[in-house]
N, CA, C and O of each residue as an XYZ file, in Angstrom:
664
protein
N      28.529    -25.364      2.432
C      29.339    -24.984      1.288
C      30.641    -24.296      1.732
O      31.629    -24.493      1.025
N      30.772    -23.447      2.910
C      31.616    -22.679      3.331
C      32.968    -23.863      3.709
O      34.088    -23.800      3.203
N      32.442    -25.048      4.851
C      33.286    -25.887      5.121
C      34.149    -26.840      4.078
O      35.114    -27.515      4.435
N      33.594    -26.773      2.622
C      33.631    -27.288      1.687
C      34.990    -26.184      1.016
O      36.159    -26.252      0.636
N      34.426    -25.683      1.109
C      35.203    -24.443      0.650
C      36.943    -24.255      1.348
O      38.004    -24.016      0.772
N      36.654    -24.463      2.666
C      37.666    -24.041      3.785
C      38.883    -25.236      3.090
O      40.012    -25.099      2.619
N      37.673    -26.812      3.396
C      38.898    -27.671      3.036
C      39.454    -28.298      1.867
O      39.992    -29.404      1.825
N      39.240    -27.330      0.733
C      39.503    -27.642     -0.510
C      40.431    -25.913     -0.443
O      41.359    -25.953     -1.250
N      40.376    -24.834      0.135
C      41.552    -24.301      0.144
C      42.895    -24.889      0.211
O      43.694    -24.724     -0.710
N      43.187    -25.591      1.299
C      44.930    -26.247      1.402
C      45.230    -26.824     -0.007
O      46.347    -26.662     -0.499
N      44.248    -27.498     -0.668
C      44.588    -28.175     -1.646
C      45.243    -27.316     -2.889
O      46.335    -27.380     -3.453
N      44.143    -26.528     -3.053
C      44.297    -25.319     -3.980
C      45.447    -24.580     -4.015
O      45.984    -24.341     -5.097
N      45.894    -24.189     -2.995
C      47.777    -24.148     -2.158
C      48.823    -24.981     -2.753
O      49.796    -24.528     -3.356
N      48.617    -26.020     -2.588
C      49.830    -26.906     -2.765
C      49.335    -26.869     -4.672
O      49.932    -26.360     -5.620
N      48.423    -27.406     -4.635
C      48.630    -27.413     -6.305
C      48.783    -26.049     -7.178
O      48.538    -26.030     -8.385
N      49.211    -24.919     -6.448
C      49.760    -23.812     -7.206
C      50.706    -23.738     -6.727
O      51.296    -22.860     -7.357
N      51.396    -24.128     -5.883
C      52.610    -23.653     -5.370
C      53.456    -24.960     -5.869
O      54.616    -24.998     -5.457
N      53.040    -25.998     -6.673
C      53.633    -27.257     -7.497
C      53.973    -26.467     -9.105
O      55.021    -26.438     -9.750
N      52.467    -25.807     -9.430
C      52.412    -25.624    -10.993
C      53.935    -24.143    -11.102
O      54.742    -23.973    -12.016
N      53.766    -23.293     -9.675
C      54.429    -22.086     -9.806
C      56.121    -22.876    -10.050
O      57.001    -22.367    -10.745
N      56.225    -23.882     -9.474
C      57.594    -24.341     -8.804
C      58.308    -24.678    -10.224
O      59.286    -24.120    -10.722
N      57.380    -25.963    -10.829
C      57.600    -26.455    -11.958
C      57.868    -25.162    -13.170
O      58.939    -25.123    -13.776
N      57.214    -24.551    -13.324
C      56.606    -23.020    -14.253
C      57.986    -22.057    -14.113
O      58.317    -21.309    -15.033
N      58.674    -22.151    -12.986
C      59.407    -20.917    -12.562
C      60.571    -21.272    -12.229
O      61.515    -20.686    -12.758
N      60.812    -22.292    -11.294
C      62.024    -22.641    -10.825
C      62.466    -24.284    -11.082
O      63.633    -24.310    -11.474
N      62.157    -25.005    -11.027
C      62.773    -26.524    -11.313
C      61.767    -27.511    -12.378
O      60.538    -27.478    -12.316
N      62.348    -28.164    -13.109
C      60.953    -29.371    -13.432
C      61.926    -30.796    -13.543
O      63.076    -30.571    -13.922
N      61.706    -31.733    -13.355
C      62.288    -32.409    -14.240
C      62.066    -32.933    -15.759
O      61.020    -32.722    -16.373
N      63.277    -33.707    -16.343
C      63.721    -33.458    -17.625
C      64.231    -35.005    -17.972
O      65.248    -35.276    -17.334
N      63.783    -36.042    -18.800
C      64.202    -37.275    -19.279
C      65.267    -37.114    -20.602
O      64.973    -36.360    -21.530
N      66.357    -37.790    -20.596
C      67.413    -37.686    -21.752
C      66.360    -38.657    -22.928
O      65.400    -39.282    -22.477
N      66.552    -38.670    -23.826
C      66.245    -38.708    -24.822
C      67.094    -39.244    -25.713
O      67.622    -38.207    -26.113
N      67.618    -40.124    -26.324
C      68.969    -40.211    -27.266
C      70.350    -40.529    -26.906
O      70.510    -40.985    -25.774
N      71.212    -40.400    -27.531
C      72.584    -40.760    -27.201
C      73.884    -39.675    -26.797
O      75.024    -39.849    -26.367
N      73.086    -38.491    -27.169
C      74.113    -37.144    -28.042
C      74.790    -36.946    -26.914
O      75.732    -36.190    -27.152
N      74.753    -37.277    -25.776
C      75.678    -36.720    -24.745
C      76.151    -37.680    -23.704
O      76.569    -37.354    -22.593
N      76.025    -39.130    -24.256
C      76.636    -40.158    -23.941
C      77.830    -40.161    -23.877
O      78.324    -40.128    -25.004
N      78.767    -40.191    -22.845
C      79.074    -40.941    -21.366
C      78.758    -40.159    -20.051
O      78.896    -40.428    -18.858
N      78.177    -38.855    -20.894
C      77.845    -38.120    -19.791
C      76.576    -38.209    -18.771
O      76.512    -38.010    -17.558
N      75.523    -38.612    -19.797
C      74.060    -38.341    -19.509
C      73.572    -39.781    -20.645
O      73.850    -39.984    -21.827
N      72.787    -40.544    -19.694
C      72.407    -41.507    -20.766
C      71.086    -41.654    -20.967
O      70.068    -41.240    -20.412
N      71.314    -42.281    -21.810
C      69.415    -41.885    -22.133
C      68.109    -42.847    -21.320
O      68.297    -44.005    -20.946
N      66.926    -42.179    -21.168
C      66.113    -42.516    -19.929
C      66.051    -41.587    -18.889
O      65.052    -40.972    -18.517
N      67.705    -41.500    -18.243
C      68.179    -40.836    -17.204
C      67.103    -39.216    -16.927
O      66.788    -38.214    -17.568
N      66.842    -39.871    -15.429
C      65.918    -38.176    -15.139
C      66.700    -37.463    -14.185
O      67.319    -37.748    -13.159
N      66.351    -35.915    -15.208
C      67.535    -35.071    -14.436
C      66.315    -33.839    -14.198
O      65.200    -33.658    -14.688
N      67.343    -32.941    -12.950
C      66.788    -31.723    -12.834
C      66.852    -30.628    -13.563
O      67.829    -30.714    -14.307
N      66.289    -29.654    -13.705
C      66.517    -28.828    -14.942
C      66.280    -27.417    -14.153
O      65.252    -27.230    -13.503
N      67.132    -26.614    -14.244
C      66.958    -25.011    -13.084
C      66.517    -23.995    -14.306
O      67.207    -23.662    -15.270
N      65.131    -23.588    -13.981
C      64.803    -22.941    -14.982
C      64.807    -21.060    -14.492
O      64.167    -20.215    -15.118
N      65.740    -20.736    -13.180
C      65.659    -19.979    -12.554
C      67.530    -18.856    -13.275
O      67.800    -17.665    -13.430
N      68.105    -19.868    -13.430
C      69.318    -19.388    -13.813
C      69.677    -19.137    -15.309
O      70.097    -20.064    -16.001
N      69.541    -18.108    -15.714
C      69.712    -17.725    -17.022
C      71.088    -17.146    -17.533
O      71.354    -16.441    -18.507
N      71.876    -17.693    -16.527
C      73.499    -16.517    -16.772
C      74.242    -18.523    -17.182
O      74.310    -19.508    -16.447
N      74.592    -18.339    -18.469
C      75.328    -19.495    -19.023
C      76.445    -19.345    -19.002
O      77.057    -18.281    -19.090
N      77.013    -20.817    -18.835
C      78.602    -20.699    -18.803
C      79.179    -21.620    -19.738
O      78.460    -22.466    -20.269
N      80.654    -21.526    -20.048
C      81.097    -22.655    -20.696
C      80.936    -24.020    -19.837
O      81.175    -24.235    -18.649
N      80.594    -24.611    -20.555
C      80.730    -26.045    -20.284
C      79.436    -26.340    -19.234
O      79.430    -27.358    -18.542
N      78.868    -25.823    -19.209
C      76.546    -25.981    -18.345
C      76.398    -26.708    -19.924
O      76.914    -26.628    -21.040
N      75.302    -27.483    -19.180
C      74.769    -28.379    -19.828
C      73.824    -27.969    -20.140
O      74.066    -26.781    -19.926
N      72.283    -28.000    -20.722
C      71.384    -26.854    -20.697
C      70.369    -27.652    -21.472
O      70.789    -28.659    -22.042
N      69.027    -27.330    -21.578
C      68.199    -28.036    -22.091
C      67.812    -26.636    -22.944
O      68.056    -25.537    -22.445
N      67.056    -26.796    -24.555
C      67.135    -26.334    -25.672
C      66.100    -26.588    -26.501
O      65.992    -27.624    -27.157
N      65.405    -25.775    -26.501
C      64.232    -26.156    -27.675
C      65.116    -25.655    -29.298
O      65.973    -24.828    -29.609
N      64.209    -26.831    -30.082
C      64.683    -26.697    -31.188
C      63.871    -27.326    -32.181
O      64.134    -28.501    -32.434
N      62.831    -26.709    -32.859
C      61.495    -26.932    -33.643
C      60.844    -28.041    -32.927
O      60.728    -29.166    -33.411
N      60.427    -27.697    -31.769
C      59.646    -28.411    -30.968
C      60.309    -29.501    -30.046
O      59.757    -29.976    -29.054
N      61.028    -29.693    -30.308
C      62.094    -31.058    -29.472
C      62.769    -30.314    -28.846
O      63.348    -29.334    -29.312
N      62.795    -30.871    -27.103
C      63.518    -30.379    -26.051
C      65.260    -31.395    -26.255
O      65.325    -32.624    -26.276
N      66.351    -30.524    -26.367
C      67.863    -31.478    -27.089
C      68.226    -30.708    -25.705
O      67.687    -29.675    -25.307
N      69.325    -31.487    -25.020
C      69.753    -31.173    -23.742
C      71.812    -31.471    -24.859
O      72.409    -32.368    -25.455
N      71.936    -30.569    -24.616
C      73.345    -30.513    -25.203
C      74.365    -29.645    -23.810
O      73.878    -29.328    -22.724
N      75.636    -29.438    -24.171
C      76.658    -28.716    -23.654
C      76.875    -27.196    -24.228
O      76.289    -26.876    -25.262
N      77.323    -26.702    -23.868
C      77.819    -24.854    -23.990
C      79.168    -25.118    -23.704
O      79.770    -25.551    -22.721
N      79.683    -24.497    -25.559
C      81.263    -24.854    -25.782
C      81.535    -23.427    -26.280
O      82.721    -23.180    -26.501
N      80.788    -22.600    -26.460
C      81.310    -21.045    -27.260
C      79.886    -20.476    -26.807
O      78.720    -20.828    -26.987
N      80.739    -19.084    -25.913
C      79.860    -18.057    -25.959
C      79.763    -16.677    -26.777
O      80.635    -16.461    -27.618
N      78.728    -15.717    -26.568
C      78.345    -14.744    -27.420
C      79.901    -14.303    -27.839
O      80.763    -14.240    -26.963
N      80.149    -14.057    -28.985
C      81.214    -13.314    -29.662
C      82.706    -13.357    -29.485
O      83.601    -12.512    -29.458
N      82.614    -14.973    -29.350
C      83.407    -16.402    -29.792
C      84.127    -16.514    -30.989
O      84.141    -15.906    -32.059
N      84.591    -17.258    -30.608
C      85.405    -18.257    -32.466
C      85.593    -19.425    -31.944
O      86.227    -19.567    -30.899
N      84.944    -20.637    -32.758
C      85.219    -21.681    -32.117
C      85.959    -22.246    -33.344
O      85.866    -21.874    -34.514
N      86.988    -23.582    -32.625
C      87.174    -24.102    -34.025
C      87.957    -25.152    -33.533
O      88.679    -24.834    -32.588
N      88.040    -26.750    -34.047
C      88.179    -27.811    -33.304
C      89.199    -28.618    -34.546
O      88.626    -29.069    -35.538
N      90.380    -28.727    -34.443
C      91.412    -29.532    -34.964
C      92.685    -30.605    -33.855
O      93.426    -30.542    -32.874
N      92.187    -31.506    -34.934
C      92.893    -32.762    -34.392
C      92.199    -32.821    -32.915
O      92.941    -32.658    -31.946
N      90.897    -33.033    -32.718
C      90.179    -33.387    -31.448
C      90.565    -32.543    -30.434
O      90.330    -33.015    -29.322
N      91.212    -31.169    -30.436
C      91.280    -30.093    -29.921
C      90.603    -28.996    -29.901
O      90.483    -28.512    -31.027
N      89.907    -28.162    -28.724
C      89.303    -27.033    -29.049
C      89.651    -25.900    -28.899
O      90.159    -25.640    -27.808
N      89.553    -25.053    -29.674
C      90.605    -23.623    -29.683
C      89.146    -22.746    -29.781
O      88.238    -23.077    -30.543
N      89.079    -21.463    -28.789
C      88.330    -20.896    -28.695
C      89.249    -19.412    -28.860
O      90.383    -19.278    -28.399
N      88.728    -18.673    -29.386
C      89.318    -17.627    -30.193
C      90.760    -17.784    -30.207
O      91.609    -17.066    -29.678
N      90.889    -18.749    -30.841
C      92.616    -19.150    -30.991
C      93.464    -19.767    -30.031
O      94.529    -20.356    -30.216
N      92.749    -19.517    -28.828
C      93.378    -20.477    -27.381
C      92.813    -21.658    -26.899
O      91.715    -21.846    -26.376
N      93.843    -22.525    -27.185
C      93.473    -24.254    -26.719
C      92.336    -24.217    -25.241
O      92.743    -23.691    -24.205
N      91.104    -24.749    -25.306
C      90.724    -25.154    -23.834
C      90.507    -26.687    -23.946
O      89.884    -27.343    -24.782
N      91.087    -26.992    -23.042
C      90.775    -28.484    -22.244
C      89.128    -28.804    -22.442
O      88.258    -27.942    -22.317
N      88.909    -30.052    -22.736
C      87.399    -30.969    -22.194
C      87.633    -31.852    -21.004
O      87.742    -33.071    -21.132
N      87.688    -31.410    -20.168
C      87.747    -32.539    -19.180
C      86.254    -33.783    -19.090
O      86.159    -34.860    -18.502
N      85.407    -33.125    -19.837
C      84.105    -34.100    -19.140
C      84.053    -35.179    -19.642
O      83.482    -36.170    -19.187
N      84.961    -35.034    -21.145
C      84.034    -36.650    -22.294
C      85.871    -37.538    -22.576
O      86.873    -36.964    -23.003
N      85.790    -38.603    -22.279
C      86.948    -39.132    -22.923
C      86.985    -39.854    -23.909
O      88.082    -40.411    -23.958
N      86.088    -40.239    -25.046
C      86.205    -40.704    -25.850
C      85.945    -40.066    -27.403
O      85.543    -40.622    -28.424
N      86.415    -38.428    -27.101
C      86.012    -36.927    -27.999
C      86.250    -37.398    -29.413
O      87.287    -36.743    -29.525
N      86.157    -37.919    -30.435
C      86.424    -37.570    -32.164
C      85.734    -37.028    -32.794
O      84.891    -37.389    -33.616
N      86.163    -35.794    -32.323
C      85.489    -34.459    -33.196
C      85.984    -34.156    -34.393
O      87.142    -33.738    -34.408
N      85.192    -34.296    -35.783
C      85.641    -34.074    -37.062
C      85.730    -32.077    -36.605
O      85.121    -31.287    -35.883
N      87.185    -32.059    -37.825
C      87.998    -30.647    -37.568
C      86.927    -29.760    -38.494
O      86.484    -30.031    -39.610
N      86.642    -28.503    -37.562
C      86.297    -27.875    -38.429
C      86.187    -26.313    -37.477
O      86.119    -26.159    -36.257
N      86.205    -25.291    -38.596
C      85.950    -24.241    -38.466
C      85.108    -22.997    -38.406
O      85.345    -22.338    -39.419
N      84.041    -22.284    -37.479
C      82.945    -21.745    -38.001
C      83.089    -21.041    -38.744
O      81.999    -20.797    -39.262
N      83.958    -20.422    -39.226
C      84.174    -19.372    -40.632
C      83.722    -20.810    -41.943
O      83.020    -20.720    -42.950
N      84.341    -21.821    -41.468
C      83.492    -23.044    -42.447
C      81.877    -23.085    -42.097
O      80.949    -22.771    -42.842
N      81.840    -23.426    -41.139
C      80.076    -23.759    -41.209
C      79.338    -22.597    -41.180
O      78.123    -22.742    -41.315
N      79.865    -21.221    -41.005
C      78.369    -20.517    -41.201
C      78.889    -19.021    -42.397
O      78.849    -17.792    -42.325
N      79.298    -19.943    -43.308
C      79.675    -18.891    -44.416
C      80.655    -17.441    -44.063
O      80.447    -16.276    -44.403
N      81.468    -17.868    -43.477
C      82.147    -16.482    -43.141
C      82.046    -16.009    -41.841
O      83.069    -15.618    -41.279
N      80.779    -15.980    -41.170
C      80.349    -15.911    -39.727
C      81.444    -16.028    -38.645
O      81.240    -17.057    -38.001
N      82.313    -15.493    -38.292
C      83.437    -16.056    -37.240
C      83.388    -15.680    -35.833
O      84.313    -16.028    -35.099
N      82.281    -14.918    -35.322
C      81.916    -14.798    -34.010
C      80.390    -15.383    -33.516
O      79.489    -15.217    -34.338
N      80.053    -16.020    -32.301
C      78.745    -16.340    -32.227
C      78.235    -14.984    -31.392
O      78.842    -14.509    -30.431
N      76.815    -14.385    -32.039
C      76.679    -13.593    -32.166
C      76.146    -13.454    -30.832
O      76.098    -14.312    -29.950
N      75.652    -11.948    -30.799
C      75.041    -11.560    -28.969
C      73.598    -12.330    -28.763
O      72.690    -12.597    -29.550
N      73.813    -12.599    -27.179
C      72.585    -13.400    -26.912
C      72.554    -14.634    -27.107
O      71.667    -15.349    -26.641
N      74.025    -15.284    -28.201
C      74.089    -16.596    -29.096
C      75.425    -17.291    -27.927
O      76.332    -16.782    -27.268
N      74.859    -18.839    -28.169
C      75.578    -19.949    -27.278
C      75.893    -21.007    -28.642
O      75.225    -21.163    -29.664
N      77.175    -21.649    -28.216
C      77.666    -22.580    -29.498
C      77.421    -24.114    -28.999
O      78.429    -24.675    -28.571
N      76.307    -24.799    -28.999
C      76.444    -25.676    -27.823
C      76.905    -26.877    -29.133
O      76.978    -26.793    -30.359
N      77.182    -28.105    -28.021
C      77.651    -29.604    -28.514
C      77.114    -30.575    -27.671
O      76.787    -30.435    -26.492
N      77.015    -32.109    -28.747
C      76.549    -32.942    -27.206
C      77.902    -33.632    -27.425
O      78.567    -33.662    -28.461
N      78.188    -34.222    -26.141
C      79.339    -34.939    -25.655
C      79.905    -36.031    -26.719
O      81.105    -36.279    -26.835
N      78.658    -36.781    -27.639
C      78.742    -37.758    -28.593
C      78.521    -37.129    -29.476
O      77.463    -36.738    -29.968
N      80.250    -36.901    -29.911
C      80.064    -35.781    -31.269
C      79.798    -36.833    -32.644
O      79.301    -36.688    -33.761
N      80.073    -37.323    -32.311
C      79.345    -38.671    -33.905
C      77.911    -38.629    -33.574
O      77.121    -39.150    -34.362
N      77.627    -38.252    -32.854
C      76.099    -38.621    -32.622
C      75.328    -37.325    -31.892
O      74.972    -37.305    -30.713
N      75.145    -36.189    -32.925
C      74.495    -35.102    -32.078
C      74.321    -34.381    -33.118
O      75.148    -34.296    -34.025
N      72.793    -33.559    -33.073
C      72.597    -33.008    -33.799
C      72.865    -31.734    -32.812
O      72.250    -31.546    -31.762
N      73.941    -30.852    -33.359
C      74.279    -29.423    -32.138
C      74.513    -28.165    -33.371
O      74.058    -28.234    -34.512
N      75.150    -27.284    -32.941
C      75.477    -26.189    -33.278
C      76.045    -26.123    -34.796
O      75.898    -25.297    -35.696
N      76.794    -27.413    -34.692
C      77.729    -27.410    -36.102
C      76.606    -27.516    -36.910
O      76.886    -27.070    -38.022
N      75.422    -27.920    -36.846
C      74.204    -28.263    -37.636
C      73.787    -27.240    -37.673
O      73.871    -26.437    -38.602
N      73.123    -27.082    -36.372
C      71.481    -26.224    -36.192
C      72.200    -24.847    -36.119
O      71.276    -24.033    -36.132
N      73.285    -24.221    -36.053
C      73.831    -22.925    -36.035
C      74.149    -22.463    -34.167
O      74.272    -23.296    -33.269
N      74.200    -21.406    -34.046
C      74.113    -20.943    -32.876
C      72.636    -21.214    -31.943
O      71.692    -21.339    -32.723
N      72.329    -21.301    -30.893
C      71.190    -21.401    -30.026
C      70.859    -19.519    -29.317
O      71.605    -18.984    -28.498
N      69.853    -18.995    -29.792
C      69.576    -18.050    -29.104
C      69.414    -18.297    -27.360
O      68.881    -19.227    -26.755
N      70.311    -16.694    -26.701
C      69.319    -17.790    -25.195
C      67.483    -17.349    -24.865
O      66.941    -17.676    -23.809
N      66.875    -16.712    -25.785
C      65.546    -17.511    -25.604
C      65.019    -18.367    -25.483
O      64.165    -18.708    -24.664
N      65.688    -19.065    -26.696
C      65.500    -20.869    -26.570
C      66.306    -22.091    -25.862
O      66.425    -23.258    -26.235
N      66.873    -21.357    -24.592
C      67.381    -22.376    -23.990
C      66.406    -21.932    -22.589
O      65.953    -20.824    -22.304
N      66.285    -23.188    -21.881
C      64.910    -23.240    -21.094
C      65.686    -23.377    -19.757
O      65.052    -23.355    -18.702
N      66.913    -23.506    -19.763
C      67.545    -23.740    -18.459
C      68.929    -24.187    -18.561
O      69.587    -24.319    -19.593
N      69.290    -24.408    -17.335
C      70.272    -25.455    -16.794
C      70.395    -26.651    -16.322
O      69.363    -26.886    -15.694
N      71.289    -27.774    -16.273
C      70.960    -29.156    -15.546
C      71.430    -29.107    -14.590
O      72.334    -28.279    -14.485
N      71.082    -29.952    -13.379
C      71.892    -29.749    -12.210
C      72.468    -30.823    -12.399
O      71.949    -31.692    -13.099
N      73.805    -31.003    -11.741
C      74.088    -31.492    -11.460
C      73.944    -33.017    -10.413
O      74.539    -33.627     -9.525
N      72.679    -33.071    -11.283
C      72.096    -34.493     -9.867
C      71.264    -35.222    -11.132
O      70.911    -34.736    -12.207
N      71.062    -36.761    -10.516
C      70.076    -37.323    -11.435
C      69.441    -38.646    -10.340
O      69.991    -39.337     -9.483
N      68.079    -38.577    -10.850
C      67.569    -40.288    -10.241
C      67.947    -41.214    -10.711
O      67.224    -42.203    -10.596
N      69.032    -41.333    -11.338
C      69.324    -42.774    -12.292
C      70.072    -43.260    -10.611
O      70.118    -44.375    -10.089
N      70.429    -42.325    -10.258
C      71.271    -43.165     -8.959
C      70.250    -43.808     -7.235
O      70.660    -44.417     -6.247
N      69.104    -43.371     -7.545
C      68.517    -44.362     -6.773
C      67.345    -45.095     -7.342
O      66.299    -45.472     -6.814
N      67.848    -45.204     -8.676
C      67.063    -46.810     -9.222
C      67.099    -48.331     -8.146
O      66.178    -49.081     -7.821
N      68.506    -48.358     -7.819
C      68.410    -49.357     -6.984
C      68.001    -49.365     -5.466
O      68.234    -50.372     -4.798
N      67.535    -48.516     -5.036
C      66.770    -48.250     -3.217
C      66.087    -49.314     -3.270
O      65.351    -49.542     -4.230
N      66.198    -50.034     -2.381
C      65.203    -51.202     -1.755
C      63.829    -50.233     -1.147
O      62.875    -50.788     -0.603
Protein backbone atom coordinates (compact mmCIF):
# COMPACT_ATOMS: atom_id res chain seq x y z
CA UNK A 1 0.00 0.00 0.00
CA UNK A 2 2.91 2.31 0.94
CA UNK A 3 4.51 1.81 -2.73
CA UNK A 4 1.10 2.54 -4.03
CA UNK A 5 0.98 5.42 -2.19
CA UNK A 6 4.66 6.74 -3.06
CA UNK A 7 3.67 6.45 -6.82
CA UNK A 8 0.45 8.05 -6.97
CA UNK A 9 2.14 11.03 -4.96
CA UNK A 10 3.88 12.69 -8.28
CA UNK A 11 0.58 12.49 -9.74
CA UNK A 12 -1.25 14.18 -7.00
CA UNK A 13 1.56 17.09 -7.61
CA UNK A 14 1.06 17.84 -10.99
CA UNK A 15 -2.71 17.67 -10.78
CA UNK A 16 -2.68 20.45 -8.07
CA UNK A 17 -0.18 22.39 -9.30
CA UNK A 18 -2.54 22.35 -12.90
CA UNK A 19 -5.91 23.07 -10.79
CA UNK A 20 -3.69 25.95 -8.61
CA UNK A 21 -2.29 27.37 -12.09
CA UNK A 22 -5.64 27.42 -13.88
CA UNK A 23 -7.52 28.74 -10.30
CA UNK A 24 -4.85 31.52 -9.77
CA UNK A 25 -2.81 32.48 -12.55
CA UNK A 26 -3.72 31.60 -16.33
CA UNK A 27 -6.67 29.47 -17.96
CA UNK A 28 -7.60 29.54 -21.24
CA UNK A 29 -10.63 31.34 -22.73
CA UNK A 30 -12.71 30.60 -26.29
CA UNK A 31 -14.31 33.91 -28.06
CA UNK A 32 -17.70 33.40 -28.34
CA UNK A 33 -19.58 35.81 -30.85
CA UNK A 34 -18.69 38.64 -33.00
CA UNK A 35 -18.51 41.74 -30.46
CA UNK A 36 -14.89 42.26 -30.90
CA UNK A 37 -14.45 41.36 -34.42
CA UNK A 38 -11.50 42.32 -36.31
CA UNK A 39 -9.85 42.01 -33.29
CA UNK A 40 -10.59 38.61 -31.76
CA UNK A 41 -12.72 36.22 -33.77
CA UNK A 42 -14.85 33.92 -32.69
CA UNK A 43 -13.70 30.18 -31.80
CA UNK A 44 -10.30 31.83 -31.34
CA UNK A 45 -8.47 30.43 -28.00
CA UNK A 46 -6.88 32.92 -26.01
CA UNK A 47 -5.00 33.24 -22.74
CA UNK A 48 -6.60 34.89 -19.98
CA UNK A 49 -4.09 36.35 -16.85
CA UNK A 50 -6.11 35.97 -13.97
CA UNK A 51 -3.09 37.24 -11.80
CA UNK A 52 -3.26 40.99 -12.92
CA UNK A 53 -5.94 43.01 -11.53
CA UNK A 54 -4.54 46.67 -12.20
CA UNK A 55 -6.70 47.63 -15.62
CA UNK A 56 -5.86 49.83 -18.19
CA UNK A 57 -7.34 51.69 -21.02
CA UNK A 58 -7.60 49.80 -23.87
CA UNK A 59 -6.81 45.68 -21.96
CA UNK A 60 -9.07 43.58 -23.22
CA UNK A 61 -10.52 41.62 -20.29
CA UNK A 62 -12.85 38.82 -19.84
CA UNK A 63 -16.25 39.73 -17.73
CA UNK A 64 -18.88 37.94 -16.18
CA UNK A 65 -22.20 39.16 -16.76
CA UNK A 66 -25.39 37.08 -15.43
CA UNK A 67 -23.55 34.07 -15.98
CA UNK A 68 -21.94 34.56 -19.50
CA UNK A 69 -18.20 35.03 -19.65
CA UNK A 70 -18.26 38.57 -22.59
CA UNK A 71 -14.54 39.30 -23.29
CA UNK A 72 -14.91 43.08 -24.31
CA UNK A 73 -12.29 46.20 -24.28
CA UNK A 74 -11.68 48.95 -21.37
CA UNK A 75 -12.51 52.42 -22.90
CA UNK A 76 -13.28 54.55 -19.49
CA UNK A 77 -11.92 54.20 -16.21
CA UNK A 78 -13.15 54.78 -12.53
CA UNK A 79 -14.32 58.51 -12.51
CA UNK A 80 -14.39 59.09 -16.25
CA UNK A 81 -16.74 60.80 -18.74
CA UNK A 82 -17.01 59.07 -21.70
CA UNK A 83 -18.73 60.27 -24.69
CA UNK A 84 -18.39 59.31 -28.47
CA UNK A 85 -19.43 61.83 -31.43
CA UNK A 86 -19.04 61.53 -34.99
CA UNK A 87 -17.03 58.06 -34.39
CA UNK A 88 -14.75 59.95 -32.02
CA UNK A 89 -13.92 59.32 -28.42
CA UNK A 90 -13.64 62.08 -25.97
CA UNK A 91 -12.83 61.02 -22.54
CA UNK A 92 -13.47 63.72 -20.04
CA UNK A 93 -13.63 66.11 -22.88
CA UNK A 94 -10.22 65.10 -24.52
CA UNK A 95 -10.18 63.36 -27.94
CA UNK A 96 -8.28 59.76 -27.56
CA UNK A 97 -7.30 57.89 -30.59
CA UNK A 98 -8.53 53.94 -31.25
CA UNK A 99 -5.82 52.65 -32.89
CA UNK A 100 -6.97 48.86 -32.61
CA UNK A 101 -10.41 48.66 -34.75
CA UNK A 102 -10.68 50.27 -38.27
CA UNK A 103 -13.91 49.84 -39.24
CA UNK A 104 -15.39 51.95 -35.73
CA UNK A 105 -19.36 53.28 -36.36
CA UNK A 106 -20.07 54.14 -33.14
CA UNK A 107 -23.65 55.60 -32.75
CA UNK A 108 -22.97 59.23 -30.78
CA UNK A 109 -23.77 59.23 -27.51
CA UNK A 110 -23.29 60.51 -24.12
CA UNK A 111 -23.21 58.88 -20.54
CA UNK A 112 -25.01 61.74 -18.92
CA UNK A 113 -27.52 60.13 -21.81
CA UNK A 114 -27.33 56.55 -20.92
CA UNK A 115 -27.23 56.48 -17.25
CA UNK A 116 -29.69 59.26 -16.31
CA UNK A 117 -27.45 62.02 -15.34
CA UNK A 118 -24.56 59.70 -14.12
CA UNK A 119 -21.43 61.51 -15.74
CA UNK A 120 -18.53 59.78 -14.02
CA UNK A 121 -17.89 55.89 -13.99
CA UNK A 122 -17.91 55.29 -10.60
CA UNK A 123 -14.95 53.80 -8.14
CA UNK A 124 -13.92 50.30 -8.71
CA UNK A 125 -16.14 50.87 -12.17
CA UNK A 126 -14.58 50.14 -15.89
CA UNK A 127 -16.59 51.46 -19.11
CA UNK A 128 -15.82 48.59 -21.35
CA UNK A 129 -16.81 48.14 -25.37
CA UNK A 130 -16.40 45.37 -27.87
CA UNK A 131 -14.53 46.42 -30.97
CA UNK A 132 -17.95 45.59 -33.11
CA UNK A 133 -19.84 48.37 -31.88
CA UNK A 134 -23.01 47.31 -34.04
CA UNK A 135 -22.60 44.18 -32.55
CA UNK A 136 -21.92 44.17 -28.70
CA UNK A 137 -23.70 43.97 -25.92
CA UNK A 138 -21.10 46.44 -23.56
CA UNK A 139 -21.35 49.19 -21.20
CA UNK A 140 -23.66 51.44 -23.23
CA UNK A 141 -26.16 48.53 -22.33
CA UNK A 142 -25.15 46.66 -19.31
CA UNK A 143 -23.86 50.03 -17.46
CA UNK A 144 -20.45 50.16 -15.93
CA UNK A 145 -18.56 46.62 -15.08
CA UNK A 146 -17.54 46.40 -11.39
CA UNK A 147 -13.84 45.12 -11.16
CA UNK A 148 -15.15 42.15 -9.17
CA UNK A 149 -16.63 40.96 -12.10
CA UNK A 150 -13.94 41.13 -14.38
CA UNK A 151 -11.95 37.78 -14.10
CA UNK A 152 -8.85 39.02 -15.83
CA UNK A 153 -6.85 40.10 -18.66
CA UNK A 154 -6.09 38.72 -22.30
CA UNK A 155 -2.77 38.25 -23.35
CA UNK A 156 -1.78 39.14 -25.93
CA UNK A 157 -1.27 35.67 -27.73
CA UNK A 158 -3.74 33.21 -29.27
CA UNK A 159 -3.73 29.45 -30.78
CA UNK A 160 -5.65 30.49 -33.74
CA UNK A 161 -2.04 30.97 -35.08
CA UNK A 162 -0.86 27.45 -34.94
CA UNK A 163 -3.96 25.91 -36.38
CA UNK A 164 -1.90 25.28 -39.32
CA UNK A 165 1.45 23.22 -37.70
CA UNK A 166 1.96 20.18 -39.65
Amino acid sequence: MKKYIKELIPYLVIILTVVLIRTYIVTPVQVSGSSMYPTLKNGEILVLKKYDTGYNRFDIVVLNYNGDKLIKRVIGLPGETIKYKNNKLYINGKRIKENFTKNTDTSDFDMSELFQGSYKIPKDNYFVMGDNRNNSTDSRIIGSINKKNIKGKIVKFSFRKFKNIK
